[in-house]
C-alpha positions in Angstrom: 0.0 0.0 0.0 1.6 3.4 -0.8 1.4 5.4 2.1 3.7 8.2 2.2 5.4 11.0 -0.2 8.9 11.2 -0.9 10.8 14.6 0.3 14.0 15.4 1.4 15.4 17.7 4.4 18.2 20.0 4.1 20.9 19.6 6.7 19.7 15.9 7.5 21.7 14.5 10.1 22.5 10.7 10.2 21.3 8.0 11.9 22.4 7.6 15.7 24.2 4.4 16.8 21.7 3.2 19.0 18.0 3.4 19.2 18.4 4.8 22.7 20.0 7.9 21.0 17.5 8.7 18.3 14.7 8.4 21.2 16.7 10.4 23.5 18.3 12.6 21.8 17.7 16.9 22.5 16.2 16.8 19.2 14.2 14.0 19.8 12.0 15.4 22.6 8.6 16.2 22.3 7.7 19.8 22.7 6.8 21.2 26.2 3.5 20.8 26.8 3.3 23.5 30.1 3.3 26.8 28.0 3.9 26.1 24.3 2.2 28.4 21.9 1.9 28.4 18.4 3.9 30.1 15.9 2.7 32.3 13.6 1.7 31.4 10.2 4.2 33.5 8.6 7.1 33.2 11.1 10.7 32.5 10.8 11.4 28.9 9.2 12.3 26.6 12.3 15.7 24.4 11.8 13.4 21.5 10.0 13.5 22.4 6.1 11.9 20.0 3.5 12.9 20.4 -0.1 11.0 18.4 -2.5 12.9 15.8 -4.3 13.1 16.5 -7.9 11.3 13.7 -9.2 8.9 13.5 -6.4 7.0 10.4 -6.3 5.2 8.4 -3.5 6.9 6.7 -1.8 6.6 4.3 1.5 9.8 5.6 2.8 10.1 9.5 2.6 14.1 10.2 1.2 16.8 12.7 3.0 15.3 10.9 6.8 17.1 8.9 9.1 14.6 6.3 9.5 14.8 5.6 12.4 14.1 9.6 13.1 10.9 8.9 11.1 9.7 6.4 13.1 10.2 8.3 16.6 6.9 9.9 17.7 9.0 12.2 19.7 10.8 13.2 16.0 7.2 13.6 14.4 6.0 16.1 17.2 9.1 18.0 17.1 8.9 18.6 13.7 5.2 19.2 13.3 4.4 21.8 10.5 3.1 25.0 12.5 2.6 27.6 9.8 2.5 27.6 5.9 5.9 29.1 5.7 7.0 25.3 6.6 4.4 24.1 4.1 5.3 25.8 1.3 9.3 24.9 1.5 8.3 20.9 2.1 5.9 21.1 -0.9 6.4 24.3 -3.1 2.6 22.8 -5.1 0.6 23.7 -2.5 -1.0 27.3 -3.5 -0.9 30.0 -0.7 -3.7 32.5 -0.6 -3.9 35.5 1.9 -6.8 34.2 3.3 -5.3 31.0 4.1 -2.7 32.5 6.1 -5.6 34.8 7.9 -7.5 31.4 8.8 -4.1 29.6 10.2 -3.8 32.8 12.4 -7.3 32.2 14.0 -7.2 28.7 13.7 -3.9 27.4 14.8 -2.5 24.5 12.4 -0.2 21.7 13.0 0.4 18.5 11.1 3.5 16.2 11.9 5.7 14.8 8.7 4.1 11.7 8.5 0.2 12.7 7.6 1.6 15.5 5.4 2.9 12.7 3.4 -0.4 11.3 2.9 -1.4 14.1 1.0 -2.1 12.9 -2.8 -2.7 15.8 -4.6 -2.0 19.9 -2.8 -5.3 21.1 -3.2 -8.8 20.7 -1.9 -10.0 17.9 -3.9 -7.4 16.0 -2.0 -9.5 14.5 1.5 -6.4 14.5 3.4 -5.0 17.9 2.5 -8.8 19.0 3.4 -9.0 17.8 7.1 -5.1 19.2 7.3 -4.7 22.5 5.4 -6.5 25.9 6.5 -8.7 27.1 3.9 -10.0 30.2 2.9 -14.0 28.9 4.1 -12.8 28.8 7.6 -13.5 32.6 7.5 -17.3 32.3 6.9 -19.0 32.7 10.1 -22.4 32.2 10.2 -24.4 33.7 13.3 -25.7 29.9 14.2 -22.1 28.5 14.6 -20.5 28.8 18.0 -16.8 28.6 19.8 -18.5 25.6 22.3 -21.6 24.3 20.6 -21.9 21.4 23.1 -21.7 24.2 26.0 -18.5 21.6 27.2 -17.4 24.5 29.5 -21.1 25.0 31.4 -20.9 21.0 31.8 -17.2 21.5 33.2 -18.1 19.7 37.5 -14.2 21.0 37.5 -11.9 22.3 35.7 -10.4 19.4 32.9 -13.6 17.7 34.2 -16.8 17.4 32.0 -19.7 16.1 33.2 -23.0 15.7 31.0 -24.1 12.3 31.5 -25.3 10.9 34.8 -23.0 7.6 34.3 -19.7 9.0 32.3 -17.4 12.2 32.2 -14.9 13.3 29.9 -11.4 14.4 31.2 -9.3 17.0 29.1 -6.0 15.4 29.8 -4.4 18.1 27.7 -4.8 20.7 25.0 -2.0 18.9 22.4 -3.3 17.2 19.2 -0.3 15.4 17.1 -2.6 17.6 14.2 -5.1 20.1 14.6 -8.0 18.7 12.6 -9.5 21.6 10.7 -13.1 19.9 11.7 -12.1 20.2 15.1 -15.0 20.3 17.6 -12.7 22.4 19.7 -11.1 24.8 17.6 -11.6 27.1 20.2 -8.4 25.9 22.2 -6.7 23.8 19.7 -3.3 25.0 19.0 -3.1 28.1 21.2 -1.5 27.1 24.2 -0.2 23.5 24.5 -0.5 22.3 28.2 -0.8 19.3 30.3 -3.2 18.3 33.3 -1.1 19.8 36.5 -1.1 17.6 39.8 -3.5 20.0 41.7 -6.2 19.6 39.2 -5.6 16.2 38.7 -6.6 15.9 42.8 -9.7 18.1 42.1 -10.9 15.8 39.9 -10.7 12.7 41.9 -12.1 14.0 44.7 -15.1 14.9 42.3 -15.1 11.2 41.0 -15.2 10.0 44.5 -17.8 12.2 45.7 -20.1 11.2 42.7 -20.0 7.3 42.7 -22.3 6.9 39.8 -20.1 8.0 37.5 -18.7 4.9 36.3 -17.0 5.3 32.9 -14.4 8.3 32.5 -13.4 9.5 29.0 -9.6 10.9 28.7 -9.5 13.2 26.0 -8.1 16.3 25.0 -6.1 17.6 23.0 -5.0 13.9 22.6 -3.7 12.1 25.6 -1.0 10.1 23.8 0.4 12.4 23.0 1.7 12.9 26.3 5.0 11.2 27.8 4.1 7.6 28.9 4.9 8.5 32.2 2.6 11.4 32.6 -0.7 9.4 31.0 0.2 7.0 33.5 -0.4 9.0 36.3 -3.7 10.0 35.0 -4.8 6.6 34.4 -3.5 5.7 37.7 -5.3 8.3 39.6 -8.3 7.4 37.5 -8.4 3.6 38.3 -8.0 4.6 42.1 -11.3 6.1 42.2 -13.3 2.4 43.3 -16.7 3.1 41.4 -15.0 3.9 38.3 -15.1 0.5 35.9 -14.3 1.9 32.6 -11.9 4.4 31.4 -11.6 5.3 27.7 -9.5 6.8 25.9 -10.2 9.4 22.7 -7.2 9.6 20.0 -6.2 10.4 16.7 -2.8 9.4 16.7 -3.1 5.6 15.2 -4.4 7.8 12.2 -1.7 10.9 12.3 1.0 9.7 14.5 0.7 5.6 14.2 3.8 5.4 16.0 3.3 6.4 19.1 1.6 3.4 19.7 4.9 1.7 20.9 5.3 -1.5 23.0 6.2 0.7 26.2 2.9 1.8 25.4 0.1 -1.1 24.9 2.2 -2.5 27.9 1.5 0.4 30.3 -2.1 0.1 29.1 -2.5 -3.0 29.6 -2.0 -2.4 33.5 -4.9 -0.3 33.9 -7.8 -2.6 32.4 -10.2 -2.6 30.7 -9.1 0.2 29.1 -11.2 1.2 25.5 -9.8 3.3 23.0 -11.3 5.0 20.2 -9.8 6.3 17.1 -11.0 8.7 14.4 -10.1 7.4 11.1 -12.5 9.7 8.2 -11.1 8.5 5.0 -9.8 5.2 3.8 -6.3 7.3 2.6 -5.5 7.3 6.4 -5.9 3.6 7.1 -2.2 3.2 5.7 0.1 0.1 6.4 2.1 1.9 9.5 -1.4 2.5 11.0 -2.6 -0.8 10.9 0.3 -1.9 12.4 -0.9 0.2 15.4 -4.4 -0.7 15.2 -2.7 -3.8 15.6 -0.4 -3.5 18.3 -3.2 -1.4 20.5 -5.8 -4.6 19.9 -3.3 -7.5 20.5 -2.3 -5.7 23.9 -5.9 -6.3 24.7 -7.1 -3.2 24.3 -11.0 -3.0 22.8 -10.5 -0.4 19.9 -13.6 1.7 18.4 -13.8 4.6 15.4 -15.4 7.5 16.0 -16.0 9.2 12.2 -17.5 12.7 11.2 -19.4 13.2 8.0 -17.3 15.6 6.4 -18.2 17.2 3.0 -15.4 16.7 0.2 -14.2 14.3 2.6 -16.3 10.9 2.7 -19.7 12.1 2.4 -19.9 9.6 -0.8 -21.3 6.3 0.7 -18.9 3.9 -1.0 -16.5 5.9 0.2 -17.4 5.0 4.2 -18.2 1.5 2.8 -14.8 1.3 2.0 -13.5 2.7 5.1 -15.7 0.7 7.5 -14.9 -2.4 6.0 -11.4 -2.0 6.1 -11.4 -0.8 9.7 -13.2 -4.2 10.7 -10.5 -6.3 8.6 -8.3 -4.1 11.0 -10.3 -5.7 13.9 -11.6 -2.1 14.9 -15.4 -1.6 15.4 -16.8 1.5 13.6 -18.7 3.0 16.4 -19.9 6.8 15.8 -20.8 8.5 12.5 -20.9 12.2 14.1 -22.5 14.8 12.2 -20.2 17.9 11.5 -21.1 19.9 14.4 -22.4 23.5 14.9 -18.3 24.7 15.8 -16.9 28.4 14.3 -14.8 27.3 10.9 -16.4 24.0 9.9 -19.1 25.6 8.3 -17.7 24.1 4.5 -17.6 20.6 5.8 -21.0 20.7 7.0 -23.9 17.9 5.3 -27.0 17.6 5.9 -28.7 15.4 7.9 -31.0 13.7 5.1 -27.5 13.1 3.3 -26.7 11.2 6.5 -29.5 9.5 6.9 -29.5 8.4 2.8 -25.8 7.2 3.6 -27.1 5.2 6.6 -29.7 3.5 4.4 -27.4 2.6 1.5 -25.3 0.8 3.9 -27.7 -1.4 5.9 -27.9 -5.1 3.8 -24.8 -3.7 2.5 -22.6 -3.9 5.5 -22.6 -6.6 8.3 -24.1 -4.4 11.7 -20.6 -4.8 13.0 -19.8 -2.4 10.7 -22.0 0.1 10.4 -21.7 2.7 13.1 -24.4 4.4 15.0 -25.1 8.1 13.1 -25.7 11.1 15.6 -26.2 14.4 15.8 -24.1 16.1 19.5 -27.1 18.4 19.8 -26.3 21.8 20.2 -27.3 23.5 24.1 -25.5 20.1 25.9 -28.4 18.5 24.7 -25.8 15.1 24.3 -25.8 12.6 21.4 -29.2 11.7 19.5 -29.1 8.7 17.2 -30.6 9.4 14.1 -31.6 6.7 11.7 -33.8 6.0 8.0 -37.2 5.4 9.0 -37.6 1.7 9.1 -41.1 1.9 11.2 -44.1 2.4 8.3 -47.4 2.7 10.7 -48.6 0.9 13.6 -51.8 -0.3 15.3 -53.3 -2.2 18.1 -52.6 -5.4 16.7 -49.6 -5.1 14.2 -46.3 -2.7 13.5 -45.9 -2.5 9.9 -41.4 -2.4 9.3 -39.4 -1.7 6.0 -36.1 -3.3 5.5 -33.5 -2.3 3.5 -34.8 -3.8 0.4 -38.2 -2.4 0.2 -39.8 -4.9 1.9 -43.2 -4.4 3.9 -43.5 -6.7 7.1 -46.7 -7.0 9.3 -45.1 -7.6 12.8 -48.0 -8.9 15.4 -47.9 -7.4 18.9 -48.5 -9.8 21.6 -51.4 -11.9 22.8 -53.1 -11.1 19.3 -54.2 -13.3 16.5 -51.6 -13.4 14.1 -54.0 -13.1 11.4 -52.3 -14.5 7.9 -48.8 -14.2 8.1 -47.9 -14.9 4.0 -47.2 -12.7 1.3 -49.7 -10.7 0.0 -50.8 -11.9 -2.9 -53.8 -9.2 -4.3 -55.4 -9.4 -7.4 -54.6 -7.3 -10.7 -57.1 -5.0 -9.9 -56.8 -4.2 -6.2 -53.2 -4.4 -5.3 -52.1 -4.8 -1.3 -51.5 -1.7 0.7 -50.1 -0.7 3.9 -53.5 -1.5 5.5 -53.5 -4.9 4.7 -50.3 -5.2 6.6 -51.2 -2.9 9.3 -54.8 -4.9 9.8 -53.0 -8.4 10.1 -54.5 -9.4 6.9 -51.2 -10.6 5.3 -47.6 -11.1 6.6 -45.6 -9.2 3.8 -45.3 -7.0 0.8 -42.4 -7.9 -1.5 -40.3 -6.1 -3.9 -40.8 -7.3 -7.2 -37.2 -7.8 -8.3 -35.0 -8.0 -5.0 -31.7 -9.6 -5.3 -32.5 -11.7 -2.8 -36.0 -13.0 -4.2 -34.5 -13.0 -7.5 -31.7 -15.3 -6.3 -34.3 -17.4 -4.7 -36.1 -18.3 -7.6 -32.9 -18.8 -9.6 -32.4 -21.7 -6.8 -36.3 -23.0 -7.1 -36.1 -23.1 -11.1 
């Protein structure tokens, strides 16, 4: 599978003798998370310059890197593309308009080395480059969109500490992403001040946990929490897992999809210690689900670790149906469970991603009988207010009565189901005559069992097998 794009780095140093050195190295820390803040979109080029190769080409090992630099998560963060000044030197195709630049400067970006070389193509058509790259549309703002559409920060018990739901709350471990999705339901923070969950809030919040025993499932989000040290994570998790009444924690991260690996060994093992532990991803296009991150996928599930996908319906991105067939089935192969499909929420600068729901709801209908239910994903609308998530699905109930609930299945077909303790009336198709054909009444009256579609794939492979 080709995964990556071949470019080279001026003033690339060679490999270090030992693994230990390329992991420890100065240049191989991750950034400080305490007070980091982003650079501006036109600011001085950083010590990290890509020059594309002249006959550029993908490529599953990008030339001019050490690779064993590339596959250091702590390399990847430190050399995250923060501006478009950095952009533009790494890939000279991509085409810079002013209000790009004025977008990156309300929206922070950041995109590590690795995703940028999933980009295809440098433009939006591309679905990578689209969830990556500020555009101009992240300007138009719409009086209906907001900064916190979920009202996260009324819900907030204490601070780093949501709480919505009566059984669950989600803990902001940290305000890092390995990339700042341009979708981002929390654009609002992303990317302006990198920090870390300090000790004294930490406390705060398991006293709260303690002092509300019915909370019994704790989220740890962000930001992304991996990409914290493994050390630090584990003193969350640890101070998480004291609290008796909580049984499950989560975890919320993109980097299996933009920073695959950080999911080391050091890792799934220190995971592993605070079970059960659930993790759920956010893979959006098939483009993402390269090699390297199915390696991951893979290392994260054979440590144990239940793994779902959480993905949003984003226009010029997968709102094609095949596409997300695609993508679901793969992640399945992958032995990951496609759990959400969110709808784009109501968030300042996401306003050109946006669908509609009835495109949602047509996408969810072309994948039922398509796909096995293990991989279709649940589609919901976050309702704006705090209102939570609300499943929305194609309408598969017809009518109902008394006696009978009349249900449509993916096909077309009309089923009469009887309610209990009634006469089951006839419970065969409905036959009809040429000049009164059977209606919903029929069905809904208990007269007949079922309407069929006249050419079904499936009826139509019956009779082949009866003839």
């Amino acid at each position: 599978m080709k995964e990556t794009r071949s470019f080279t780095v001026k003033g690339a140093r060679p490999c270090p003798t030992t693994e230990a050195s390329v992991l420890e190295s100065e240049d191989d820390e991750p950034p400080s998370t305490a007070a980091a803040k982003s650079p501006s979109p036109t600011s001085a080029f950083r010590p990290f310059r890509a020059i594309p190769s002249a006959n550029r080409t993908s490529s599953l090992s990008p030339a001019g890197f050490c690779a064993k630099s590339w596959d250091s998560w702590r390399w990847q963060l430190k050399r995250r593309f923060r501006n478009l000044t950095e952009l533009a030197r790494a890939f000279p195709e991509i085409d810079i308009v002013p209000e790009m630049v004025e977008a990156a400067l309300k929206f922070p970006l950041a995109i590590t080395p690795y995703y940028a070389s999933l980009i295809r193509e440098w433009n939006p058509s591309d679905p990578v480059y689209r969830m990556a790259v500020p555009q101009p549309e992240e300007l138009y703002d719409p009086p209906f969109l907001q900064n916190d559409p979920l009202e996260e920060d009324h819900d907030m018990a204490v601070p780093g500490l949501v709480h919505r739901y009566a059984d669950r709350a989600l803990l902001l471990a940290t305000s890092m992403c390995a990339m700042y999705c341009r979708h981002c339901t929390r654009k609002r923070v992303a990317g302006r001040r990198e920090w870390s969950l300090a000790p004294s809030r930490l406390k705060r919040i398991v006293d709260y946990l303690r002092a509300n025993p019915q909370i019994r499932d704790v989220i740890i989000s962000g930001g992304d929490p991996l990409t914290m040290a493994t050390e630090r994570l584990e003193t969350i998790l640890a101070a998480v897992r004291s609290v008796e009444s909580v049984e499950i924690i989560r975890i919320g991260s993109r980097t299996p999809v933009t920073l695959p690996m950080r999911i080391t060994d050091e890792l799934t093992a220190m995971l592993r210690r605070y079970q059960p532990i659930w993790l759920n991803t956010h893979f959006n296009h098939p483009n993402e689900l390269t090699t390297t991150a199915s390696q991951a996928l893979a290392r994260l599930v054979d440590a144990g670790i239940q793994v779902g996908n959480q993905t949003v319906l984003l226009k010029g991105v997968n709102d094609d149906p095949q596409v997300l067939e695609t993508l679901f089935r793969a992640l399945v192969r992958n032995r990951v469970r496609p759990y959400y499909l969110f709808q784009c929420d109501l968030v300042r600068g996401v306003e050109h991603f946006r669908t509609s729901i009835s495109q949602g709801i047509a996408i969810m209908e072309y994948l039922r009988g398509r796909l096995s239910g293990l991989a279709i994903p649940t589609y919901v609308v976050d309702a704006p207010g705090g209102g939570g998530k609300i499943p929305v699905l194609p309408n598969y109930v017809v009518t109902v009565s008394p006696t009978h609930t009349v249900l449509r299945n993916f096909e077309g077909m009309l089923v009469s189901y009887p309610e209990p303790r009634q006469d089951n009336g006839g419970q065969g198709p409905c036959a009809g005559t040429a000049a009164e054909a059977p209606t919903v009444f029929d069905l809904a009256a208990g007269g007949c069992g079922t309407i069929l579609p006249e050419r079904s794939a499936r009826i139509l492979r019956r009779a082949r097998r009866r003839s």
